[in-house]
N, CA, C and O atoms as a Maestro MAE file, in Angstrom:
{
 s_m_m2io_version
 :::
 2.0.0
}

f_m_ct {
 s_m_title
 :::
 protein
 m_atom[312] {
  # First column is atom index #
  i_m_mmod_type
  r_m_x_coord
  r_m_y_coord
  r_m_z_coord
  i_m_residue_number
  s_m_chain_name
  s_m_pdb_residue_name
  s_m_pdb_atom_name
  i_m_atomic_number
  :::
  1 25 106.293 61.804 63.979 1 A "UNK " " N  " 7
  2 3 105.247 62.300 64.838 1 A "UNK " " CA " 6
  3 2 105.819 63.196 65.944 1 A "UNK " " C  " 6
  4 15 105.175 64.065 66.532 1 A "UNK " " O  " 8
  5 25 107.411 62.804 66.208 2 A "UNK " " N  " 7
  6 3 107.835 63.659 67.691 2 A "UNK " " CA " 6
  7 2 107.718 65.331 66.523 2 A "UNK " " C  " 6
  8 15 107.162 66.336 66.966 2 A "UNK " " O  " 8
  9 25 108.263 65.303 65.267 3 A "UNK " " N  " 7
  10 3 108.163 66.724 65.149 3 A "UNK " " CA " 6
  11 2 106.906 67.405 64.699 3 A "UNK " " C  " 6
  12 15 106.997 68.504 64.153 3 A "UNK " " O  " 8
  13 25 105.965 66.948 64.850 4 A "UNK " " N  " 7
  14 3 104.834 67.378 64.639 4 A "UNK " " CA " 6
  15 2 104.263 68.138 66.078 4 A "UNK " " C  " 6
  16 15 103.557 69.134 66.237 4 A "UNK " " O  " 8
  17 25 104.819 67.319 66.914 5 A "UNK " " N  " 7
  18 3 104.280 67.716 68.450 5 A "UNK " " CA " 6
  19 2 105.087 68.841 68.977 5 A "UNK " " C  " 6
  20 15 104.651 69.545 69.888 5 A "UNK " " O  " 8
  21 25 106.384 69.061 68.375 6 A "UNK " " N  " 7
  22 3 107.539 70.029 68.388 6 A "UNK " " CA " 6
  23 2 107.036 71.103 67.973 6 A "UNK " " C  " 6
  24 15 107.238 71.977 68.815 6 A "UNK " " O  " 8
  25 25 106.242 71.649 66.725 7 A "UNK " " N  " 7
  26 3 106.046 72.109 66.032 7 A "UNK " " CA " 6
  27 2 104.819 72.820 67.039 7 A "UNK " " C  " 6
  28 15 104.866 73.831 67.740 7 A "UNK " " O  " 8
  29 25 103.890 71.994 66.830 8 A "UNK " " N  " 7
  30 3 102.458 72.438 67.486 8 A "UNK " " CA " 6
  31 2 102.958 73.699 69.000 8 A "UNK " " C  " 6
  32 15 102.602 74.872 69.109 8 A "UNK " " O  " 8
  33 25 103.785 72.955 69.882 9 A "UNK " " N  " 7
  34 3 104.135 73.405 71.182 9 A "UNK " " CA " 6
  35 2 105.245 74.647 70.868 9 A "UNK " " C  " 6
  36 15 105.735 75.380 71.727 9 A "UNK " " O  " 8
  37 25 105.467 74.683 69.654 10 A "UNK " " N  " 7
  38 3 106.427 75.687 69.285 10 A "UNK " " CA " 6
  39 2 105.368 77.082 68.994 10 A "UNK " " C  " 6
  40 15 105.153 77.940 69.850 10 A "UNK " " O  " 8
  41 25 104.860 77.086 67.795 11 A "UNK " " N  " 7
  42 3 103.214 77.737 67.564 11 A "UNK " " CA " 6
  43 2 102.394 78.262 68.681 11 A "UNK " " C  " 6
  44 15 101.649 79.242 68.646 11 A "UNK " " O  " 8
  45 25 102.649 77.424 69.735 12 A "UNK " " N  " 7
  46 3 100.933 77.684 70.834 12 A "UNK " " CA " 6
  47 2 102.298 78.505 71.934 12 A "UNK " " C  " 6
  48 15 102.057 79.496 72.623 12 A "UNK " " O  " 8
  49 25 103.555 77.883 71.876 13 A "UNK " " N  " 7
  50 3 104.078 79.435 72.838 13 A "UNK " " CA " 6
  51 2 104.435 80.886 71.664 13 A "UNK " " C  " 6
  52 15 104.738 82.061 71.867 13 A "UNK " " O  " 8
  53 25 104.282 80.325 70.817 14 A "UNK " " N  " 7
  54 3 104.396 81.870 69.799 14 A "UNK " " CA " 6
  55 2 103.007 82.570 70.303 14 A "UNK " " C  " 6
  56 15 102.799 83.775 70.445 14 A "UNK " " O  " 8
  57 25 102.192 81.573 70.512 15 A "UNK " " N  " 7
  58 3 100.710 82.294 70.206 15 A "UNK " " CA " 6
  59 2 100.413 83.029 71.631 15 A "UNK " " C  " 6
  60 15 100.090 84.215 71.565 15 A "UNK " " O  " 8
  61 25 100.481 82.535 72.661 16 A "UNK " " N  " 7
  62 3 100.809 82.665 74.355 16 A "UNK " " CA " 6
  63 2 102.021 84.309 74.324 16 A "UNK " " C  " 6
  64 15 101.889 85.476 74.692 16 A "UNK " " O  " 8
  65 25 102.850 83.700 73.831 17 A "UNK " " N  " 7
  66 3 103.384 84.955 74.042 17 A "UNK " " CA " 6
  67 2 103.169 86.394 72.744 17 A "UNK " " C  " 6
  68 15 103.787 87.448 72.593 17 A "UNK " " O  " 8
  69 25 102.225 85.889 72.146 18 A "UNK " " N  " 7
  70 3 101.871 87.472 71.453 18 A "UNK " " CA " 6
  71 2 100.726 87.658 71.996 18 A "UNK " " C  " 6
  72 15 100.435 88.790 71.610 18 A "UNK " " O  " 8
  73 25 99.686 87.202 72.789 19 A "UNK " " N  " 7
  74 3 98.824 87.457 73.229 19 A "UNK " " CA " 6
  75 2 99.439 87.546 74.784 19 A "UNK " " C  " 6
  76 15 98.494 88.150 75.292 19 A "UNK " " O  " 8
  77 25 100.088 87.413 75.534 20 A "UNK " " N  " 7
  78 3 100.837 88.721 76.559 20 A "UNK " " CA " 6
  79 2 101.463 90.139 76.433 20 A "UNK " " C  " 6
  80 15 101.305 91.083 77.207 20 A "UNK " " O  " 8
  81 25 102.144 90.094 75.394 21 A "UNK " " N  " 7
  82 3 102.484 91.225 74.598 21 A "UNK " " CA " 6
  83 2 101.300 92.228 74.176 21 A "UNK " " C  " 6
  84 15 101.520 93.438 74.208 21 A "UNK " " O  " 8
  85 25 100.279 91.825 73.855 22 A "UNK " " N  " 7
  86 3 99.405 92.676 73.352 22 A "UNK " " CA " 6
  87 2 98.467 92.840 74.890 22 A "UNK " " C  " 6
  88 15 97.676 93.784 74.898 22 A "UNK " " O  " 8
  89 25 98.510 92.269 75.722 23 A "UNK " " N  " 7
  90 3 97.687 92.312 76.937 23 A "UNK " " CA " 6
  91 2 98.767 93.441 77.899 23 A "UNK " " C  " 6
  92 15 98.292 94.389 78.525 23 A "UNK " " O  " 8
  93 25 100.135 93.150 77.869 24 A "UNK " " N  " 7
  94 3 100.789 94.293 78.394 24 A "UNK " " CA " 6
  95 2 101.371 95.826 77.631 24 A "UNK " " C  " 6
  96 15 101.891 96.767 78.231 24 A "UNK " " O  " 8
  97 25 101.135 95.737 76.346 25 A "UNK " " N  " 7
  98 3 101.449 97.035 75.826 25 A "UNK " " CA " 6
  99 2 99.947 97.905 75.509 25 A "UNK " " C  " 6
  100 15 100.014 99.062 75.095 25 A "UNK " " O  " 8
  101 25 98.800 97.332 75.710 26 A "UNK " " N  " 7
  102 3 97.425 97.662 75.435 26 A "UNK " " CA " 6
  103 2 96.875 98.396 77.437 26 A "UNK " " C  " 6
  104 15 96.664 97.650 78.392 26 A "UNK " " O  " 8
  105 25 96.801 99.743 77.471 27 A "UNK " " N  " 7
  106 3 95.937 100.404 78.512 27 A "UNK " " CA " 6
  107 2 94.689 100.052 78.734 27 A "UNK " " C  " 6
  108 15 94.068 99.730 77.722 27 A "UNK " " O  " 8
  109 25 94.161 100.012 79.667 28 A "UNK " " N  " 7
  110 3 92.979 100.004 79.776 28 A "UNK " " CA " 6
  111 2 92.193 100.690 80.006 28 A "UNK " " C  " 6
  112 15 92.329 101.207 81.115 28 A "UNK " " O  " 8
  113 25 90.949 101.135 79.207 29 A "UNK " " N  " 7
  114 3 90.359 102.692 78.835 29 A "UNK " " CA " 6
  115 2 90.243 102.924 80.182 29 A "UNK " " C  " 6
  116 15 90.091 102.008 80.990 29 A "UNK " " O  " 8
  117 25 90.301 104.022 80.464 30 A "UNK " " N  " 7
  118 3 89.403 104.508 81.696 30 A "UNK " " CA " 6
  119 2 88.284 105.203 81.243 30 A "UNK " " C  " 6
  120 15 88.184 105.641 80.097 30 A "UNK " " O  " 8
  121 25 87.439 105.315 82.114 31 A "UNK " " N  " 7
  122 3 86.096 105.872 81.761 31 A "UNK " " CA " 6
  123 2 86.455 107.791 82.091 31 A "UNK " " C  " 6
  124 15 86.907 108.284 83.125 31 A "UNK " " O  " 8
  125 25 86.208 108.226 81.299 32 A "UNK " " N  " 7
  126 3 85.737 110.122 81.666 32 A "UNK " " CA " 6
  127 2 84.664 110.336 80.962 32 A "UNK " " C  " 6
  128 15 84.310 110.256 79.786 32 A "UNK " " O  " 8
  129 25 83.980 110.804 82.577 33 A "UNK " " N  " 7
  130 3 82.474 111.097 82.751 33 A "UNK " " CA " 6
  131 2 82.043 112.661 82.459 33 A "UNK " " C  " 6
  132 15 82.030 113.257 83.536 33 A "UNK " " O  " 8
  133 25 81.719 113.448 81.460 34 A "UNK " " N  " 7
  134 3 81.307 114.646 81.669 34 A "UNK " " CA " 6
  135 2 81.062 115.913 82.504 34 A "UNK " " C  " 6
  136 15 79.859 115.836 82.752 34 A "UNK " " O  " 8
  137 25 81.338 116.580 82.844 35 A "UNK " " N  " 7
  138 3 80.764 117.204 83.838 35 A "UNK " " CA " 6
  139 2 80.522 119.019 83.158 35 A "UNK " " C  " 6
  140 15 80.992 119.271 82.048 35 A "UNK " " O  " 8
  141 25 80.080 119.677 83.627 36 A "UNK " " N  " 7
  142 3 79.754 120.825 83.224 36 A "UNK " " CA " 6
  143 2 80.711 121.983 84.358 36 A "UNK " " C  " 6
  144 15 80.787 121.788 85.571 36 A "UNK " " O  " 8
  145 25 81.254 122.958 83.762 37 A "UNK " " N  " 7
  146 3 82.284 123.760 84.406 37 A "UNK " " CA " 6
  147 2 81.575 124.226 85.729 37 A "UNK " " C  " 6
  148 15 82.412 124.753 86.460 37 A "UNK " " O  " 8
  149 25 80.308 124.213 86.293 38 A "UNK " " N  " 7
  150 3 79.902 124.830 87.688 38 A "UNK " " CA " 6
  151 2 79.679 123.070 88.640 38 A "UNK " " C  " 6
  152 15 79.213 122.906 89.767 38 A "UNK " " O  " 8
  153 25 80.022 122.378 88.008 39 A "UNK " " N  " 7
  154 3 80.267 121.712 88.632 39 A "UNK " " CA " 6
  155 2 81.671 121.443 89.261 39 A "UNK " " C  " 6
  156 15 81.876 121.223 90.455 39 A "UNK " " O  " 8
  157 25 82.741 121.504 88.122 40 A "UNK " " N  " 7
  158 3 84.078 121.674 88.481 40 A "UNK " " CA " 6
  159 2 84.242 122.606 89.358 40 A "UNK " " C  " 6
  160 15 84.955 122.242 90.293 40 A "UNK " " O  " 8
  161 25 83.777 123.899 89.437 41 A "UNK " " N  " 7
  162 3 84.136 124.952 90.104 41 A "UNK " " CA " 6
  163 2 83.460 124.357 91.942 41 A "UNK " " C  " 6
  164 15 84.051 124.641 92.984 41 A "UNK " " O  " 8
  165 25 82.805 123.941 91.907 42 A "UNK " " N  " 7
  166 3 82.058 123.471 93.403 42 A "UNK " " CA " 6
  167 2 83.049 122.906 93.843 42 A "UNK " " C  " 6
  168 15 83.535 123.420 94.851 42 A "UNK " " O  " 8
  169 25 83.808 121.508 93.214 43 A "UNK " " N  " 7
  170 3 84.089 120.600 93.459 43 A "UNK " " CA " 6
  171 2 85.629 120.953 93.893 43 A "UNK " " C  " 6
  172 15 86.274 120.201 94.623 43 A "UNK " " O  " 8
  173 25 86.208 122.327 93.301 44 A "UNK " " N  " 7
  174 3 87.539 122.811 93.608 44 A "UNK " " CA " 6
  175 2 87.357 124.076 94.901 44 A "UNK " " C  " 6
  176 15 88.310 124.704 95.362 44 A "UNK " " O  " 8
  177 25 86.104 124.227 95.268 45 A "UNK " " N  " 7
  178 3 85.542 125.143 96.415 45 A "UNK " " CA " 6
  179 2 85.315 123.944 97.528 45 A "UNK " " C  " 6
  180 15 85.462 124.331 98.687 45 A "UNK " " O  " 8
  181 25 85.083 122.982 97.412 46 A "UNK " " N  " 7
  182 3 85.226 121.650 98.689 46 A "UNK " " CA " 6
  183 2 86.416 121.266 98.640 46 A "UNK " " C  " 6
  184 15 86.638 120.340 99.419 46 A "UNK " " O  " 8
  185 25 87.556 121.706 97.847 47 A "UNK " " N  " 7
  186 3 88.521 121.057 97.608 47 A "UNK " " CA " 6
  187 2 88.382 119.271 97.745 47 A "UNK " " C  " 6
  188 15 88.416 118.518 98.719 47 A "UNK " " O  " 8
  189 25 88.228 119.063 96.399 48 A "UNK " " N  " 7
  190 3 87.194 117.239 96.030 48 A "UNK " " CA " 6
  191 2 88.331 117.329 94.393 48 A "UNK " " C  " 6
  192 15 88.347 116.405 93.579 48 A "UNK " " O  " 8
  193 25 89.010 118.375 94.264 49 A "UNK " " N  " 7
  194 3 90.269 117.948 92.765 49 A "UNK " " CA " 6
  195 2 91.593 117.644 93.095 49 A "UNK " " C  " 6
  196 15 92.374 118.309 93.775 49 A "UNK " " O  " 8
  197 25 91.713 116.882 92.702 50 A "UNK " " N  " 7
  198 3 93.363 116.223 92.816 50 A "UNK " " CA " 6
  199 2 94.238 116.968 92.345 50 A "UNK " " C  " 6
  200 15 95.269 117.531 92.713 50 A "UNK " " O  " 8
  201 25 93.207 116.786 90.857 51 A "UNK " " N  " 7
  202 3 94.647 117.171 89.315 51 A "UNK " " CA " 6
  203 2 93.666 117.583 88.444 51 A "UNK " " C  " 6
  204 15 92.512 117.199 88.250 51 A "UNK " " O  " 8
  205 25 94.455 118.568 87.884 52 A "UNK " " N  " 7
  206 3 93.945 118.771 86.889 52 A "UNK " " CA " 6
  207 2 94.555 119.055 85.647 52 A "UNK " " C  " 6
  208 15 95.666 119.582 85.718 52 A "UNK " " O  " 8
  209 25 94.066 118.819 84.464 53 A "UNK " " N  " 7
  210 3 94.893 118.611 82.550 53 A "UNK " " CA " 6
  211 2 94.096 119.464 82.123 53 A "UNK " " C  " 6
  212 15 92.870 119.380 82.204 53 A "UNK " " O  " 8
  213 25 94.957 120.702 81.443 54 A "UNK " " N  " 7
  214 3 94.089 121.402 80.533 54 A "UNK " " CA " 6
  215 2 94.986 121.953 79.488 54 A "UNK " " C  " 6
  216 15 96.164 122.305 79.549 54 A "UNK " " O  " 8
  217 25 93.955 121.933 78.314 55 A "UNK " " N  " 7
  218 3 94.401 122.105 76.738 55 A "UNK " " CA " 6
  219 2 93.626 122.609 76.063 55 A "UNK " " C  " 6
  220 15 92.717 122.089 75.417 55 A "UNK " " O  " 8
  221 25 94.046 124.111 76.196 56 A "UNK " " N  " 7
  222 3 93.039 124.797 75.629 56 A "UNK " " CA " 6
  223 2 92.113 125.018 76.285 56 A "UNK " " C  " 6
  224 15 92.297 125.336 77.460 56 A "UNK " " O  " 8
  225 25 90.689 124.920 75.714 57 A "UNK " " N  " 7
  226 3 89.451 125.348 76.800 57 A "UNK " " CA " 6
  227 2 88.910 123.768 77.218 57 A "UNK " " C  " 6
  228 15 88.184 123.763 78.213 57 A "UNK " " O  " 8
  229 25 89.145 122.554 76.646 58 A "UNK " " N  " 7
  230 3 89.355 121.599 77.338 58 A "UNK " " CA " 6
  231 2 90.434 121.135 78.359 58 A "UNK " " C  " 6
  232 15 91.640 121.279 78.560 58 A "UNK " " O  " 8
  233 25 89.303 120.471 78.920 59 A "UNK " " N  " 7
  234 3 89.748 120.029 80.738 59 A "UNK " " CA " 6
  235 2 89.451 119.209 81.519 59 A "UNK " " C  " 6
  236 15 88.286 119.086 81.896 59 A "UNK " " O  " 8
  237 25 90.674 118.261 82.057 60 A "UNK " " N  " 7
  238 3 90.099 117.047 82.421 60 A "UNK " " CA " 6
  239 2 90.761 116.926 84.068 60 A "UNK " " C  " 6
  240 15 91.890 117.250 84.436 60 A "UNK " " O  " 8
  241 25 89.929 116.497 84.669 61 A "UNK " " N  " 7
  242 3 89.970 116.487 86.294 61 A "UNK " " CA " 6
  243 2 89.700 115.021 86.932 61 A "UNK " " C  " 6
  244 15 88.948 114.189 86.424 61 A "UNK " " O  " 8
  245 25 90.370 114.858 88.016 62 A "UNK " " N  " 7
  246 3 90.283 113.770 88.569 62 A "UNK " " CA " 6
  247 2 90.047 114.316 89.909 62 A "UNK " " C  " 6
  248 15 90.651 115.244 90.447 62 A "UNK " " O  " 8
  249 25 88.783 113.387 90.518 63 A "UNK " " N  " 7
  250 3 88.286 113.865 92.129 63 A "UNK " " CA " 6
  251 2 89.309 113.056 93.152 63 A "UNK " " C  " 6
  252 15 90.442 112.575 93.122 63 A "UNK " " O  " 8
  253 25 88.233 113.204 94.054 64 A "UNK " " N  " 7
  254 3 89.536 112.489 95.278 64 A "UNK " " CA " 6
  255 2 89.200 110.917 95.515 64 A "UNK " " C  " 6
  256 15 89.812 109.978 96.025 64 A "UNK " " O  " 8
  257 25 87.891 111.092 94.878 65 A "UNK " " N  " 7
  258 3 87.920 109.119 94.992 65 A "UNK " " CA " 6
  259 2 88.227 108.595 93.467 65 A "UNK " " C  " 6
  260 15 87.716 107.505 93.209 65 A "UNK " " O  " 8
  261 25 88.989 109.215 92.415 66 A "UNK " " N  " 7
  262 3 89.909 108.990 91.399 66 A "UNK " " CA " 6
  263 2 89.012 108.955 90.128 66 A "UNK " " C  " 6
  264 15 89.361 108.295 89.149 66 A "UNK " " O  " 8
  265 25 88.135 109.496 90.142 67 A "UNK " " N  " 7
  266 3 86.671 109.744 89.024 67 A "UNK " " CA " 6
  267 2 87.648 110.727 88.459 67 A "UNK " " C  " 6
  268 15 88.376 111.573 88.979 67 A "UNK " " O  " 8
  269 25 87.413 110.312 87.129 68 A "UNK " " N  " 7
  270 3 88.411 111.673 86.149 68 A "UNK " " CA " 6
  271 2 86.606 111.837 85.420 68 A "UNK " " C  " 6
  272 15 85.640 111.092 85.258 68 A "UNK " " O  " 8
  273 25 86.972 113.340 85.145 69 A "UNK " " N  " 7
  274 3 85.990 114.254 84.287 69 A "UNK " " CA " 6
  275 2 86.437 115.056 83.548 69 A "UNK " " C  " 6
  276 15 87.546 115.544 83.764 69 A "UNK " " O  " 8
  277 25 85.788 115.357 82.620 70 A "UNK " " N  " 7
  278 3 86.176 116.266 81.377 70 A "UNK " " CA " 6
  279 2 85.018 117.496 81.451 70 A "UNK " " C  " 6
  280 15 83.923 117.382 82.003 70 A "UNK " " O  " 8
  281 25 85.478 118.588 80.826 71 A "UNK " " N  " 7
  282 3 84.461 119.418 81.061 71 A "UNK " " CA " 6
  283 2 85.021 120.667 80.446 71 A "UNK " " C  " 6
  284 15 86.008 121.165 80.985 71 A "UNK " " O  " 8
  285 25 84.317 121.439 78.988 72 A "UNK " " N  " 7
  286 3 84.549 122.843 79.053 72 A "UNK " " CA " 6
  287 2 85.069 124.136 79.214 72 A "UNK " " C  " 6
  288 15 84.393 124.843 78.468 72 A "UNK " " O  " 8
  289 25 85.777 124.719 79.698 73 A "UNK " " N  " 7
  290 3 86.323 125.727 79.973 73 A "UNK " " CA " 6
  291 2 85.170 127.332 79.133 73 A "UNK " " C  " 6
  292 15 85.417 127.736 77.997 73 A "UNK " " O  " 8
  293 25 84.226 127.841 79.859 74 A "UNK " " N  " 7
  294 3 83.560 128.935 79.086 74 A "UNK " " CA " 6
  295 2 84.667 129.810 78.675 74 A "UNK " " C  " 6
  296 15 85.855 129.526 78.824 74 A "UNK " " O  " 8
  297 25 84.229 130.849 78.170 75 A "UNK " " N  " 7
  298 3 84.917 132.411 78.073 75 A "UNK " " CA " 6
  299 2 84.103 133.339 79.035 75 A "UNK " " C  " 6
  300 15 82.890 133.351 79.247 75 A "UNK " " O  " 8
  301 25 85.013 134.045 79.514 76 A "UNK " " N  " 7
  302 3 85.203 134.818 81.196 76 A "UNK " " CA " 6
  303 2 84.305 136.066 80.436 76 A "UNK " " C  " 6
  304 15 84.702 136.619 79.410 76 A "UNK " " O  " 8
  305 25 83.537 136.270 80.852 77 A "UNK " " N  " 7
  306 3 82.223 137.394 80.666 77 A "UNK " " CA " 6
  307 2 82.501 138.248 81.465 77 A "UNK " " C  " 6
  308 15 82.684 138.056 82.667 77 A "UNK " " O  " 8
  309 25 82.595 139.807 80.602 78 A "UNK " " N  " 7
  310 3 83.270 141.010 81.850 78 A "UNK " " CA " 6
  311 2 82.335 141.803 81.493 78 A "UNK " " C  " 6
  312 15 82.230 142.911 82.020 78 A "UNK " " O  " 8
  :::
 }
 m_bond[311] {
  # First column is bond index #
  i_m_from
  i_m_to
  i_m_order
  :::
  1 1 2 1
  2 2 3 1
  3 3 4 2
  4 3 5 1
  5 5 6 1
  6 6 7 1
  7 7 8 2
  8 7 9 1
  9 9 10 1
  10 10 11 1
  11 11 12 2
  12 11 13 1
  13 13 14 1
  14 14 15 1
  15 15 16 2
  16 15 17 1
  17 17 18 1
  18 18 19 1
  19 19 20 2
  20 19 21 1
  21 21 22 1
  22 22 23 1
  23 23 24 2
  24 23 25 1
  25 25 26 1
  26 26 27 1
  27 27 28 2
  28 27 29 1
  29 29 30 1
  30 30 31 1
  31 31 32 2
  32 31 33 1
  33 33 34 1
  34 34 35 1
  35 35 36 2
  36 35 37 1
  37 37 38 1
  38 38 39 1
  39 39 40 2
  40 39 41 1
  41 41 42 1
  42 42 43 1
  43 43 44 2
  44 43 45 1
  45 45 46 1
  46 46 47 1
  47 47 48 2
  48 47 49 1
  49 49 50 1
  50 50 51 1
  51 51 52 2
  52 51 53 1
  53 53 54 1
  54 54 55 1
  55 55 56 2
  56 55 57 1
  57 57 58 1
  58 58 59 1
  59 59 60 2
  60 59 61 1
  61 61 62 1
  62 62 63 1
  63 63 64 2
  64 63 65 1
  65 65 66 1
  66 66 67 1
  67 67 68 2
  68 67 69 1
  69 69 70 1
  70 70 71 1
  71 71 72 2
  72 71 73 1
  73 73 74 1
  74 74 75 1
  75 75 76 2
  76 75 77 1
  77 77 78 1
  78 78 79 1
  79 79 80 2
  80 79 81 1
  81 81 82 1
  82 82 83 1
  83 83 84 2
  84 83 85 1
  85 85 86 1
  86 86 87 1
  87 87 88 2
  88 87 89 1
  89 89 90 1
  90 90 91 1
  91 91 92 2
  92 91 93 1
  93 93 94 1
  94 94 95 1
  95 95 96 2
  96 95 97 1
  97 97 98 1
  98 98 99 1
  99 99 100 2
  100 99 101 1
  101 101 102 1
  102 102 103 1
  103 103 104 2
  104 103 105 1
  105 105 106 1
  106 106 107 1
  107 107 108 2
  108 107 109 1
  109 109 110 1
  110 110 111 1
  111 111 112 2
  112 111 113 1
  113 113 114 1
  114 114 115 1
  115 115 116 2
  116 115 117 1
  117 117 118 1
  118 118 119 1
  119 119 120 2
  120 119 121 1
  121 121 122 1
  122 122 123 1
  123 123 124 2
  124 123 125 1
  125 125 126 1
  126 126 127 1
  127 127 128 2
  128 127 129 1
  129 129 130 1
  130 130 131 1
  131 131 132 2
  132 131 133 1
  133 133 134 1
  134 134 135 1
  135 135 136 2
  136 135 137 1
  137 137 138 1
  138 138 139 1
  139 139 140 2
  140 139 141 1
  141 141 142 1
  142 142 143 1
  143 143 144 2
  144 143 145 1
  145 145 146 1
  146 146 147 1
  147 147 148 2
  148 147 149 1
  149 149 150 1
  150 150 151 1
  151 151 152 2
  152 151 153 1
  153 153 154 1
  154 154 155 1
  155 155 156 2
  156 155 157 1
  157 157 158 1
  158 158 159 1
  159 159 160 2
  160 159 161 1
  161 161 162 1
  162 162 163 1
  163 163 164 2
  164 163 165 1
  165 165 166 1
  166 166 167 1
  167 167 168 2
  168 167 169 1
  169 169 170 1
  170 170 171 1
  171 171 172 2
  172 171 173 1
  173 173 174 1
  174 174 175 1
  175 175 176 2
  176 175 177 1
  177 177 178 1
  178 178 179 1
  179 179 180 2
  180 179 181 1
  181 181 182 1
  182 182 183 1
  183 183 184 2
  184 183 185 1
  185 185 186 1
  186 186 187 1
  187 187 188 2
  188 187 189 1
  189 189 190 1
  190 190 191 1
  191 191 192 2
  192 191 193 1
  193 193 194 1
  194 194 195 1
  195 195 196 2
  196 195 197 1
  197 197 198 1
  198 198 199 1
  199 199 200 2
  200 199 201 1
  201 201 202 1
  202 202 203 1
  203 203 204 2
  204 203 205 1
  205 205 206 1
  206 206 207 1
  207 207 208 2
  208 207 209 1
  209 209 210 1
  210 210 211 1
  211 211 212 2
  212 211 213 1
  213 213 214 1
  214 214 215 1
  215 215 216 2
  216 215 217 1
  217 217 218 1
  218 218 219 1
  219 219 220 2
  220 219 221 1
  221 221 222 1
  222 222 223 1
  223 223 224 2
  224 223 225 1
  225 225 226 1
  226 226 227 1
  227 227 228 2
  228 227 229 1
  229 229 230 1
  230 230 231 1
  231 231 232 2
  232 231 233 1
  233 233 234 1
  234 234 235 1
  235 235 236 2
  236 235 237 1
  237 237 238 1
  238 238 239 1
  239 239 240 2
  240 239 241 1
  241 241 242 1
  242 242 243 1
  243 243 244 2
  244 243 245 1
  245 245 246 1
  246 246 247 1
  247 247 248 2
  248 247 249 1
  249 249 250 1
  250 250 251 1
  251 251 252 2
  252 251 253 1
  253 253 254 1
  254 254 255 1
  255 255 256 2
  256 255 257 1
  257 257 258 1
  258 258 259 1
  259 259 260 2
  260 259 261 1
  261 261 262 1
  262 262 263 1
  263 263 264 2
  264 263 265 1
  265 265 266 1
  266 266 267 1
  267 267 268 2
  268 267 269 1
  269 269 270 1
  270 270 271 1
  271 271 272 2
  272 271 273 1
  273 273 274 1
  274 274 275 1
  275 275 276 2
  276 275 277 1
  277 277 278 1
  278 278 279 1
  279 279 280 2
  280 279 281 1
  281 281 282 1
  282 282 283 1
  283 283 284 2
  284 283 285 1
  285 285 286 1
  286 286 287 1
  287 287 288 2
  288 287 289 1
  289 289 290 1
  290 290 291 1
  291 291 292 2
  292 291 293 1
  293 293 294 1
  294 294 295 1
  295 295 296 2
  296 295 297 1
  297 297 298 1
  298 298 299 1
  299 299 300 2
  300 299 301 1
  301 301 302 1
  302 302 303 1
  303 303 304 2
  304 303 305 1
  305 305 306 1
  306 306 307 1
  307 307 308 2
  308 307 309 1
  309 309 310 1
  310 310 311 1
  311 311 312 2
  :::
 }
}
């Protein structure tokens, strides 16, 4: 019976420690909220952008109270 109880307590820290492992190698989503490019443009005229990521004509921004947004990039009309 002692190795049965050996066994069990052996298992439940296997199990404990793969479920930390997966709790520390796993991010946690952040939310990005939409926004439309004349909004971005306001928001970099109050100076209200931190940072900004862009790839391509996508673009993602974070304000100053840490709200990240994604948003568009048009083509420049001449």
């Amino acid at each position: 019976m002692n190795s049965l109880y050996k066994n069990l307590i052996f298992w439940a820290v296997i199990f404990i420690i793969m479920i930390l492992l997966f709790q520390v190698f796993t991010k946690p989503k952040q939310t990005v909220l939409d926004k439309n490019y004349s909004d971005f443009i306001t928001a970099v005229e109050k100076n209200q952008v931190l940072e900004v990521e862009a790839r391509g004509r996508n673009m993602t921004w974070k304000d100053v109270n840490g709200t990240r947004y994604k948003t568009y990039v048009p083509e420049d009309l001449k």
